[in-house]
N, C-alpha and C positions, 0 to 999 in steps of 0.2 A: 504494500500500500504506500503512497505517496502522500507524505506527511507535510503536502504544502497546507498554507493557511487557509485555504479555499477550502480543502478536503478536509481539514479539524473544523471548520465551523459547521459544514454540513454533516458533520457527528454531531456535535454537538446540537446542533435545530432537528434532528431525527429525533436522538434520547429527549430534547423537551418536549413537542410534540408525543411521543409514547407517553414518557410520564404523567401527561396532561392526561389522557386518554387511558391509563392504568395505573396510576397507581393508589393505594391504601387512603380510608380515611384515618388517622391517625391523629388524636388529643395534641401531640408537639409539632404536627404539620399547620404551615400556613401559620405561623406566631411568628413575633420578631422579638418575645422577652427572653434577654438573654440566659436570664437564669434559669428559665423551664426550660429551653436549648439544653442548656448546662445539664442540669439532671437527666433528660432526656438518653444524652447521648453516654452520661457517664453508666448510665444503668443498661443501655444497649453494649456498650463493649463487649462484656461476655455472655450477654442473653439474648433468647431469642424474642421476638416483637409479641409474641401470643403470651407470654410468658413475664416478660416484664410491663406488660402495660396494668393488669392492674396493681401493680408495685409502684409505677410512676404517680399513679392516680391516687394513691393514701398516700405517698409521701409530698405532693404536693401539696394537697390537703392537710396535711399536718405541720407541714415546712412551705406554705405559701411564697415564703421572700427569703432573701440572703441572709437577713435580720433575725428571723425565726429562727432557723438553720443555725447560725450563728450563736444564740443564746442558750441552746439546745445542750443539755449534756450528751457526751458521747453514746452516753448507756441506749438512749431515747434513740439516737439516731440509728446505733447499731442493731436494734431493735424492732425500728422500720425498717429495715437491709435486710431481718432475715429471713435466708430459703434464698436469695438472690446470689451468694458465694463473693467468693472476691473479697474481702472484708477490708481490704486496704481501698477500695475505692468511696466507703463509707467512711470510714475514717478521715479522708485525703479531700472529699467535700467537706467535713467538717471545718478541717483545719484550713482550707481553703476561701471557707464562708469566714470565718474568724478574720483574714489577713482581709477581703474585700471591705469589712466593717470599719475594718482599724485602719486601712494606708488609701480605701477610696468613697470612706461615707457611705459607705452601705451599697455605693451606687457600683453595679457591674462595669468592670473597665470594659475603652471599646476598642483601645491598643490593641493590635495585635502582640509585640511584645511584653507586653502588661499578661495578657491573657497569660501567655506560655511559663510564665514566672509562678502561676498558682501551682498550689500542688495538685497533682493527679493528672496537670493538663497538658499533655504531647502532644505534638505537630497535628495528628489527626483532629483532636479535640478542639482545638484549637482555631482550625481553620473551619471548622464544622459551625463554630460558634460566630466567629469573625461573615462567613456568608452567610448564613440563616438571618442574623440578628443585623448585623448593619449592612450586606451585600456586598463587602469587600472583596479583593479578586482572591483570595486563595484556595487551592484546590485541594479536595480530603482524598485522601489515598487509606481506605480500609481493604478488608478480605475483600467485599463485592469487586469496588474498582481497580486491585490487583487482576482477576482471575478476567474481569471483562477486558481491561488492559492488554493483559500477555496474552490472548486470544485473538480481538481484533485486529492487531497488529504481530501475532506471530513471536512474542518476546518470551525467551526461554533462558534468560538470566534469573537465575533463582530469586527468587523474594526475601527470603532471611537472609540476601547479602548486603553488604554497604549500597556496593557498585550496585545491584538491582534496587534496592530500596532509591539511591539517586535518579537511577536511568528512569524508575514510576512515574517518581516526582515531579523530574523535569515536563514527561509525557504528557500527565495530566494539568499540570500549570498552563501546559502548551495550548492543552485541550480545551480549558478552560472558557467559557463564556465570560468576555469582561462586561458586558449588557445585565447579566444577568445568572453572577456566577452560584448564586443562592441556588436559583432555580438548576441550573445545570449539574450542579453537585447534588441536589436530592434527587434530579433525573438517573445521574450513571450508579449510583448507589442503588434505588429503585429498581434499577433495568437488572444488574446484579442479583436481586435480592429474590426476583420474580420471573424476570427469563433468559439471563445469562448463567442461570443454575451450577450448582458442582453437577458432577457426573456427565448427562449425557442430557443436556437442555434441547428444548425443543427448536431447534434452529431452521426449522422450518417456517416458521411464523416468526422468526427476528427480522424487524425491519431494516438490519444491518449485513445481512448474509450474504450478499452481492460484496459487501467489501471487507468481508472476514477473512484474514490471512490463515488463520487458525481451520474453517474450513475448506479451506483452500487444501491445505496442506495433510489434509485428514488428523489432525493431531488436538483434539480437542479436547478429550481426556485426561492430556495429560498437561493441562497446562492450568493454572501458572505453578511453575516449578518450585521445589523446595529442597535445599541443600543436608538439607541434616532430619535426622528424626529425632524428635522430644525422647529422650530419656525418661523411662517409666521407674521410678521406686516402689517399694513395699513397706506399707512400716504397719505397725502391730498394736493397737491401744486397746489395752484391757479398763474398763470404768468402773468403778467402786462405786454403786448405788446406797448409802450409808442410811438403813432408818431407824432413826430413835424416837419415839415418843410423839410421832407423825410429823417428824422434822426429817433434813436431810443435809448434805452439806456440800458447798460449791465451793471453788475456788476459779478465778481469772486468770485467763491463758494472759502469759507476758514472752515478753524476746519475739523476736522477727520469727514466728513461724506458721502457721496454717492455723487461722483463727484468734490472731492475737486480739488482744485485750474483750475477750466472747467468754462466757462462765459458761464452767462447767464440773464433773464430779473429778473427784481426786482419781487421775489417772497414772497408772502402772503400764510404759510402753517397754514393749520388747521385742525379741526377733522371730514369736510365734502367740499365740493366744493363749494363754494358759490354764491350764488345768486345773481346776479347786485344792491340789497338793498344792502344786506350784503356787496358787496363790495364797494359803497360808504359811509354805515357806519363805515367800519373798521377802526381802529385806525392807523395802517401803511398806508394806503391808504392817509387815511386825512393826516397826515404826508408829506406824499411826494408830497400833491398837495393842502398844506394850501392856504389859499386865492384868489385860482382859481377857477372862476365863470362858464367859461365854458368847461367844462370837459362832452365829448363824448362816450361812451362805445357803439362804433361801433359794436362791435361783440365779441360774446363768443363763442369760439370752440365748437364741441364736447366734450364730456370727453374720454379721453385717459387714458390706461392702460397698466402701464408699468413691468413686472413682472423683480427682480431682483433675487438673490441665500433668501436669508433673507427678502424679504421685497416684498410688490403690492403698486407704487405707481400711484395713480390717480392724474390726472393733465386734466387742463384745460388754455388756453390761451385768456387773453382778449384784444381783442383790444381798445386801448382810445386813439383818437385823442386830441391833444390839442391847441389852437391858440395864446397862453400866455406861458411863459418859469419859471416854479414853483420855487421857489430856493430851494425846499426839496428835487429837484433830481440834486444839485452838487454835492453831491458826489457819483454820478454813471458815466459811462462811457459814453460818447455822440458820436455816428458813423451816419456815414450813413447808410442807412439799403441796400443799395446794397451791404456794404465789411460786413456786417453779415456772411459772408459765408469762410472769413480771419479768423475767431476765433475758436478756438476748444471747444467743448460742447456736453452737452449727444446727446445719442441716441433722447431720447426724445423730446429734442432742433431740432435738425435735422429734425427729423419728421416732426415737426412745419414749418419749415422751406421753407421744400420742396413745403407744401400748399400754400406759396408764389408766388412760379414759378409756378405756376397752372393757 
């Protein structure tokens, strides 16, 4: 294909035209507040549209403006986020609405390098917000507009590399609509999202297939390319379900890992699920329940599997009742296990959870 400027604008007036003509109603389409943008697109990163939209809609609803958000304890916030995953992006609006209050009056910046300075907000997010909200020229480069990218034009530089993330970049800036780059950019994302499909899209009814390099060349499969495969881990969390006297006892995940600052029961990770010996040999176990004679291990869950982007973890939930108060668990958090349902925590908490009201 022939990447004069005659032949990008006439992509570009095709995808506006489709998208006019297909696509979605959607609560964050057709807005220019930047902070709905904002939330918008931070809750779509790893979700899909069916899935987070009514997440978008209570936490709007309950975080109207930057100011709301802002004033909001973490606990609150992380709370609305959950079942959504990612828990660094909840967190990262937080601190992010905080810095908008404090360094621009509450009011969303409309800089683009203002934007890129909050936390959680990379090049995509960034220019997502800059055209939606004020129509500025810059162009978003997600999964959609990779995979329609390396296809229309045939591009089989990998994606996860420098040089292919640049060579995108440039592509679509190029592609860009400076009229109406808002529109053009919910266009190729759209077109992506609906009929430039993974797998094997219906390219028979793409209004672009006369000038697809990609079918051209029969290669459509396999495009857009990826250099490396995600590294999968395994790791092993056994959960202490602790009850005394219809209480229970939590404690807050801390340090950069998978759920941080999200409560949950005192957990025992290891490199298999353990066995009820095992778990009254373990040394944490003995710990938190030194010189306690009668200790019950009512019940051991199933095992559960929780698949994350990087990582399979298996978990297991046990119940021990206890009729004596250990003092190796003061410093965990002692509730009722009816306001269990007050605290925010994974998915896979949740889960557990649910078995309760059962």
């Amino acid at each position: 294909m022939n990447n004069t400027t005659d032949a990008l604008s006439q992509i570009s007036d095709t995808l506006t035209k489709w998208y006019i003509e297909n696509k979605r109603e959607l609560p964050w389409r057709d807005i220019t507040d930047p902070y709905q943008i904002w939330i918008s697109e931070i809750i779509l990163q790893q979700t899909r549209v069916n899935q987070g939209m009514s997440y978008y809609l209570r936490f709007i609803e309950r975080f109207p403006t930057v100011k709301t958000l802002a004033e909001a304890n973490e606990d609150e916030v992380l709370k609305y986020w959950q079942g959504l995953g990612y828990y660094t992006r909840a967190r990262n609006l937080h601190k992010a609405a905080k810095k908008i209050v404090s360094d621009f009056d509450g009011e969303f910046p409309k800089l683009h390098a203002d934007i890129l300075k909050l936390a959680g907000i990379g090049v995509y997010t960034a220019a997502a917000i800059c055209s939606f909200a004020y129509n500025q020229p810059y162009a978003v480069v997600d999964g959609n507009v990779y995979r329609v990218l390396s296809r229309l034009f045939g591009i089989e530089t990998p994606i996860d590399t420098g040089s292919g993330q640049k060579e995108f970049a440039a592509l679509a800036q190029n592609l860009l609509s400076i009229q109406q780059p808002g529109m053009h950019n919910q266009a190729i994302m759209e077109f992506g999202a609906l009929q430039c499909t993974t797998g094997l899209p219906d390219c028979v009814k793409c209004p672009l297939n006369t000038s697809c390099k990609s079918i051209e060349i029969n290669n459509i499969s396999s495009l857009p390319v990826k250099s490396q495969k995600t590294k999968i881990t395994s790791r092993y969390f056994n959960y202490l379900f602790i009850e005394y006297q219809g209480n229970t006892f939590i404690q807050k995940r801390t340090g950069k890992d998978v759920w941080q600052n999200l409560w949950e029961f005192p957990l025992i990770e290891s490199n298999h699920l353990l066995t009820d010996k095992e778990l009254i040999d373990n040394q944490f176990s003995n710990s938190l329940f030194e010189k306690v004679r009668n200790i019950t291990i009512s019940k051991i869950s199933n095992p559960m599997k929780h698949i994350l982007s990087h990582r399979v973890i298996y978990a297991q939930f046990i119940t021990i009742s206890l009729v004596e108060l250990p003092t190796g668990l003061s410093d965990l958090k002692q509730i009722p296990i009816s306001e269990l349902d007050d605290f925010a925590v994974s998915r896979l908490m949740e889960l557990f959870l649910e078995t309760l009201t059962k």
